[in-house]
N, C-alpha and C positions, 0 to 999 in steps of 0.2 A: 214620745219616742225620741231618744236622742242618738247617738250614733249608731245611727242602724239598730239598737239593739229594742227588743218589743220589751215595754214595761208590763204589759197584761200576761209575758211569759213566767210558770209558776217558777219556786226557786227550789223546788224538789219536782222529780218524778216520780209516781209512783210503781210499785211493780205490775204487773200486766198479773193479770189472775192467773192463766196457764203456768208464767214465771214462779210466781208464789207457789202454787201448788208444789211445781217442781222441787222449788226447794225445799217445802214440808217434806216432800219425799226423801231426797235425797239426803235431808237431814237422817232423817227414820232410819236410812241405812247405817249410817255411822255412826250411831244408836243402838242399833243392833249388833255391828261387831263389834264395840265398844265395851256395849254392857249386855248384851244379849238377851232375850227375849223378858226379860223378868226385870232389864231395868229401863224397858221402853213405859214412857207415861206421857203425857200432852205436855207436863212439864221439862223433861227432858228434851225432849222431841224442840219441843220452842223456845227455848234456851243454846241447842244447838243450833237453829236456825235464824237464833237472834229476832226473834219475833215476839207479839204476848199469845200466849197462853190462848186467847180467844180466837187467831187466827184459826187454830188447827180444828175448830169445830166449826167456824168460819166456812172453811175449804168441805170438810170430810164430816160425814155421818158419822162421827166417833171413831176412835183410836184402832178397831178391829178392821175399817173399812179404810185407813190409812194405810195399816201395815198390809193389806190385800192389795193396794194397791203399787204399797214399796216390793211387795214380789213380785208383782207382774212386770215394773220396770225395770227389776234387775234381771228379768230372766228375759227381757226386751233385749236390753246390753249383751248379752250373754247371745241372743241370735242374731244380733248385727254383727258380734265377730266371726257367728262360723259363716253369715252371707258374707262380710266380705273376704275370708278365707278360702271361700270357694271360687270367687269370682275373680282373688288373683291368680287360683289354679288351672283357671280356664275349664273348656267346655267337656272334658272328657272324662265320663264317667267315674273311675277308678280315682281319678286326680283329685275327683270332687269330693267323693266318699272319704279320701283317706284326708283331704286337707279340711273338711268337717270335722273330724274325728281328733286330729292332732293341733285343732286350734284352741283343745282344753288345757295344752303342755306350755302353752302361751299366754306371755302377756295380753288381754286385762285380765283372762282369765284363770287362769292359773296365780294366784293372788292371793295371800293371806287375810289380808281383808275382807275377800269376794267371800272367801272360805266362812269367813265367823260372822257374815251374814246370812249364808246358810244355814251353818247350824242353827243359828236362834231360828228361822223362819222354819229349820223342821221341827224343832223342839215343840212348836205351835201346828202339827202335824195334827197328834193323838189327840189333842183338847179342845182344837178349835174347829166345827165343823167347814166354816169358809174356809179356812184356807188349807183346810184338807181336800176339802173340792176342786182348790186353785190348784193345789199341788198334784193332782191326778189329772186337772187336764190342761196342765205342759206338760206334764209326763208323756201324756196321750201326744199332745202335738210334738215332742220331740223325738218319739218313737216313729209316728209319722213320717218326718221329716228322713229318717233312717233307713226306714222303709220303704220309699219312693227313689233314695239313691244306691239301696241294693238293688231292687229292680233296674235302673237303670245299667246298674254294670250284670245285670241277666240272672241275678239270683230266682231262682223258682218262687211260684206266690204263696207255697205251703212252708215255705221255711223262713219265708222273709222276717216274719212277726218275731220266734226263736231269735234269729241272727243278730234282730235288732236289741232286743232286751240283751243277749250278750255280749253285746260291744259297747251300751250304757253301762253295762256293769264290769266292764274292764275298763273302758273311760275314766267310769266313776272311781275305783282303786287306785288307779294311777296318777289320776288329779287330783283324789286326797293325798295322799303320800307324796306329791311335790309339792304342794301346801304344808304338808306340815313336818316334812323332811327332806328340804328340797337339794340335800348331797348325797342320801342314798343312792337317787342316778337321776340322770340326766334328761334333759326333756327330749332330746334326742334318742335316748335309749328306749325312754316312753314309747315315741313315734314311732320307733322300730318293731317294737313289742306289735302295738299296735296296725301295723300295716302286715306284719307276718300272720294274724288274725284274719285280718281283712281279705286279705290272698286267699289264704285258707278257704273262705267262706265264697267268696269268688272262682275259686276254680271249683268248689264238689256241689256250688248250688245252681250249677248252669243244665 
């Protein structure tokens, strides 16, 4: 040992497994908007990630159980921004609903990149039966999540189910269309749209 310093310390560290993983993932993303579903491969994939090739079967039970799991981390991302969307709205029902709703009109997610990682992930909707299952149930827990904060602002239990599919599917129009034409209008006009919806459905489902 000589100045303080430990000889027996290595002269690299290695990445921590969860680390690694992460990055397979997050490789995979950018991968997919990149070159979208058809040019994701183990070599791709570890090449963006600057790794060999062997990691990625290393970490993951092959390339289909990677990309199952690169959706469920991006649809992770995607509900940490409407938790904390709602939690700078504070406690009150309506604030929570509509600042859920309008945090698609928003930065990270409102994003063209977010956008053409999508698409490749639905494109693998019809052919791939995993991740057509992964895809129905965040579907299901995002409907969920909808549906707990119409009730909260007193929507009736026989309408809540409808109400929710209908504000995914006005969501869903308006946050592709700022994606993929983001001067048509504005995310503010978004929001507006959207909360004269949500009104709507709050005042005739009480």
């Amino acid at each position: 040992m000589t100045d303080g310093q430990d000889v027996h310390k290595p002269a690299f560290t290695r990445a921590e497994p969860d680390a690694r993983r992460l990055s397979l993932i997050e490789a995979t993303a950018r991968v997919l908007a990149s070159h979208g579903a058809a040019g994701v491969s183990v070599r791709t994939i570890s090449a963006e990630a600057g790794v060999s090739p062997g990691l990625v079967n290393h970490y993951f039970d092959g390339i289909d159980a990677l990309i199952a799991e690169t959706y469920a981390h991006v649809d992770a991302r995607v509900s940490a921004a409407f938790e904390a969307a709602m939690a700078a709205a504070g406690p009150e029902p309506r604030a929570r609903l509509l600042a859920h709703v309008t945090a698609s009109f928003a930065k990270p997610i409102a994003d063209p990149g977010l956008l053409a990682t999508w698409i490749a992930f639905w494109s693998l909707v019809r052919g791939n039966p995993d991740i057509a299952r992964l895809h129905r149930d965040l579907y299901a827990a995002y409907r969920r999540d909808l549906e707990r904060l119409l009730e909260a602002c007193g929507v009736a239990a026989a309408d809540r189910r409808l109400a929710a599919i209908g504000i995914s599917a006005i969501v869903d129009g308006l946050w592709l269309e700022l994606c993929l034409a983001p001067d048509a209008f504005t995310p503010a006009e978004a929001s507006a749209i959207a909360e004269r919806h949500i009104d709507a459905l709050v005042q005739t489902g009480r």
